[in-house]
C-alpha positions as CSV (number, residue, x, y, z in Angstrom):
1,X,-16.5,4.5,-1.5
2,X,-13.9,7.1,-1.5
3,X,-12.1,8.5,-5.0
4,X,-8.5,7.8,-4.4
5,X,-7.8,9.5,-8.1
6,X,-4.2,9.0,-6.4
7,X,-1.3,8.4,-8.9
8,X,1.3,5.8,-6.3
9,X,4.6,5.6,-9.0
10,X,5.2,6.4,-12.2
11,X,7.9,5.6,-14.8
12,X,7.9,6.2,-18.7
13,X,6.8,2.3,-18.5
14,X,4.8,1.8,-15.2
15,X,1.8,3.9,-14.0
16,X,0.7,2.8,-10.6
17,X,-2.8,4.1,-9.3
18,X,-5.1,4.2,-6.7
19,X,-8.7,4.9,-8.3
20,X,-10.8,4.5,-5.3
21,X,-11.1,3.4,-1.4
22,X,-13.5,1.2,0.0
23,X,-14.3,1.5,3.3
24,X,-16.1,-0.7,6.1
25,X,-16.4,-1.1,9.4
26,X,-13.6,-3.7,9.6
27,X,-11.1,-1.9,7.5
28,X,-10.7,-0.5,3.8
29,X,-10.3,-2.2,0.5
30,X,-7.2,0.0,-1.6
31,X,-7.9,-0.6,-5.3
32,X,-5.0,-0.5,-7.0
33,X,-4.7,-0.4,-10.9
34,X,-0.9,-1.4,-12.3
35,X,-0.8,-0.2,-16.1
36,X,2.9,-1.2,-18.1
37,X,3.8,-0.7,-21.1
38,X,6.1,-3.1,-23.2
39,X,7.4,-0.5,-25.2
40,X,11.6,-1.6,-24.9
41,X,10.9,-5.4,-23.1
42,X,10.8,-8.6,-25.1
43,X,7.6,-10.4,-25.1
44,X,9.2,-12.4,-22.6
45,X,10.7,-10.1,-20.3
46,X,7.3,-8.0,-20.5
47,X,5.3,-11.6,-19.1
48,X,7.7,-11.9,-16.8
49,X,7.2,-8.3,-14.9
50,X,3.6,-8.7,-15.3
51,X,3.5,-12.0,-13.7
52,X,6.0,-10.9,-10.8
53,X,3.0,-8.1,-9.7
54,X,1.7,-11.8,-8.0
55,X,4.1,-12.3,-4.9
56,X,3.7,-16.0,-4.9
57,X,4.9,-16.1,-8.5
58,X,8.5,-14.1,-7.4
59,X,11.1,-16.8,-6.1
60,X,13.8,-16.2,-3.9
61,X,12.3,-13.8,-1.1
62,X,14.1,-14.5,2.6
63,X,14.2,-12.5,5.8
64,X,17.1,-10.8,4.4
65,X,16.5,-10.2,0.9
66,X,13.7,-9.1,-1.3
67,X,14.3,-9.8,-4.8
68,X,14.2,-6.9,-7.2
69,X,11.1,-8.1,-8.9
70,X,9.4,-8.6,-6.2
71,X,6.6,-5.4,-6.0
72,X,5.7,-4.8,-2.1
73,X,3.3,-1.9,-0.6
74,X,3.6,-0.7,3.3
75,X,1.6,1.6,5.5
76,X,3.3,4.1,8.1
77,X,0.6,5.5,10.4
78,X,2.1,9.1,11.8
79,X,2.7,7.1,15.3
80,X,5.1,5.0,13.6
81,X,3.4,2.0,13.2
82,X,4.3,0.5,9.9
83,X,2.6,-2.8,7.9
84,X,4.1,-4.1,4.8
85,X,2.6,-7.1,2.1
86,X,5.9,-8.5,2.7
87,X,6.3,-11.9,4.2
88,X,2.6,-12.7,3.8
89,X,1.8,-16.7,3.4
90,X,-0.6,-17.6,0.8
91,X,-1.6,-21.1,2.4
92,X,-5.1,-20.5,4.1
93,X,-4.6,-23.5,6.5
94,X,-1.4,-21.9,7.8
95,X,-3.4,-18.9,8.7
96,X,-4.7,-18.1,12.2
97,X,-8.9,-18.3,12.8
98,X,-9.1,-15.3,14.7
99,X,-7.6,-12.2,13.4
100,X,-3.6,-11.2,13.8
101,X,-2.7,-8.4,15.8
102,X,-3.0,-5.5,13.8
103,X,-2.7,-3.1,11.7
104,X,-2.1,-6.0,8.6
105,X,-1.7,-4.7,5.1
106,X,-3.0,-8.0,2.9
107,X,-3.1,-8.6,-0.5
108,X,-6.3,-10.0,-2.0
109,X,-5.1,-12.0,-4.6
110,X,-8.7,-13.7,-5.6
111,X,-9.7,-10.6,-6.1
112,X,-6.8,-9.1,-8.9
113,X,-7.0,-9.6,-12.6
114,X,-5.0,-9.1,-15.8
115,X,-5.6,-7.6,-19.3
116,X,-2.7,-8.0,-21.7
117,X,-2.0,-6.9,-25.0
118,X,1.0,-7.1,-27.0
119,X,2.1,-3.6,-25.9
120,X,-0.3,-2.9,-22.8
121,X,-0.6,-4.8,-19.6
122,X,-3.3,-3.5,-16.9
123,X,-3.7,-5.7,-13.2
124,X,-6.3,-4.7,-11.1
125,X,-6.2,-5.9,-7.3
126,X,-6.9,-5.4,-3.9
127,X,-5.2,-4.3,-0.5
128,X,-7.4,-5.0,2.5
129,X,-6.3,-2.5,5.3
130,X,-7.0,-4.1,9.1
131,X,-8.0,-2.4,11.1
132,X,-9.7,1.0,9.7
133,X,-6.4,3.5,9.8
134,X,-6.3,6.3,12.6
135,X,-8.1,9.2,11.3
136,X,-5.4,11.0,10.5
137,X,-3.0,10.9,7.1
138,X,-0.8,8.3,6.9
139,X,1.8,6.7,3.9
140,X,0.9,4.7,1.5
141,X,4.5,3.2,0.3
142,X,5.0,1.0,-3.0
143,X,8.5,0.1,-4.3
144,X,9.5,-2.3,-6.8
145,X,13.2,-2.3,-7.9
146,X,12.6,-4.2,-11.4
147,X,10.4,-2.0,-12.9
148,X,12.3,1.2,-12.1
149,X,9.8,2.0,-9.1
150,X,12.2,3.1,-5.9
151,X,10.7,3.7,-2.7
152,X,7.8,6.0,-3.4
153,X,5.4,7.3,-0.5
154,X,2.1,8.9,-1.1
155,X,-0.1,10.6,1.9
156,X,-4.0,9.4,1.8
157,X,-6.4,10.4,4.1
158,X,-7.4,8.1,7.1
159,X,-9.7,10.9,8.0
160,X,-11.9,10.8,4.8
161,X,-11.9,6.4,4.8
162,X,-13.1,6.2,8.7
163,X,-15.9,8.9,8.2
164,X,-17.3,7.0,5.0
165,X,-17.0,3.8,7.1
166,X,-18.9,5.3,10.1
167,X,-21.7,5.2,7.2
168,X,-20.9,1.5,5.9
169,X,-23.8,-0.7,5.5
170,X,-23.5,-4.1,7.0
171,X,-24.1,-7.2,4.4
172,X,-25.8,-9.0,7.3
173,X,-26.9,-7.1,10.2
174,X,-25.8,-8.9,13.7
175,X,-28.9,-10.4,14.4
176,X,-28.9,-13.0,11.5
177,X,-25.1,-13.8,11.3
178,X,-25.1,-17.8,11.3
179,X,-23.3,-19.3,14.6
């Protein structure tokens, strides 16, 4: 595990985080903490941006537009390479057995949850990177129009998550994978 201690976004409202970095052999798991206050919202309007953090909960998104309350993270490797959590399908049947070509920037949705007050909102979830990133720094992107979060871009350091994955401990060793 790697301390990201990274602060992604920040608005008077919004604090976006990334407390820590799990890495693997396979790729690395981004925590990412999303704290809001209501503060100036409605009750209702407040629900609403908390429950538009889930992309399969924001209507409206097409090829050629992303709606405003839709919140989307991106990768951009210092090649060029880029990933996004854009366009993703949620439907596991629609999804490919064998890996996509990489690199793939996923949310983990099972893995999220919420804690809501009447003033505080924290969300919790996951980004799975695939595969591990180039050791080398690369951007970490996050934007979401609705809650005053422009394009932001943060540097993290690939070097640090494929060292502490060179020491990962397989859950099952090779030998006693099942068929």
């Amino acid at each position: 595990m790697i301390a990201g201690g990274l602060i992604l976004a920040r608005t008077p409202d919004i604090a976006i985080a990334l407390p820590a970095i799990q890495a693997f052999s396979t790729g690395c798991l981004m925590n990412v903490d999303l704290v809001m206050r209501r503060r100036t919202l409605s009750p209702g309007d407040f629900q609403a941006l908390m429950l538009s953090v889930y992309p399969h909960m924001v209507t409206g998104v097409t090829a050629d537009h992303l709606p405003d309350n839709l919140l989307r993270f991106g990768t951009r490797f210092a090649d060029g390479t880029k990933t996004t959590t854009v366009g993703q399908r949620f439907d596991r049947a629609d999804l490919p057995q064998d890996p996509p070509p990489g690199p793939r920037l996923s949310w983990l949705l099972g893995g999220s949850s919420m804690r809501s007050g009447d003033d505080v909102g924290l969300i919790t979830m996951g980004l799975w990177l695939w595969p591990l990133p180039p050791p080398e720094t690369f951007e970490l992107a996050v934007e979401w129009p609705a809650s005053g979060i422009n394009l932001t871009l943060t540097d993290v350091d690939g070097t640090a998550i494929v060292s502490a994955a060179q020491h990962s401990i397989p859950y099952w060793p090779d030998s006693t994978r099942s068929a």
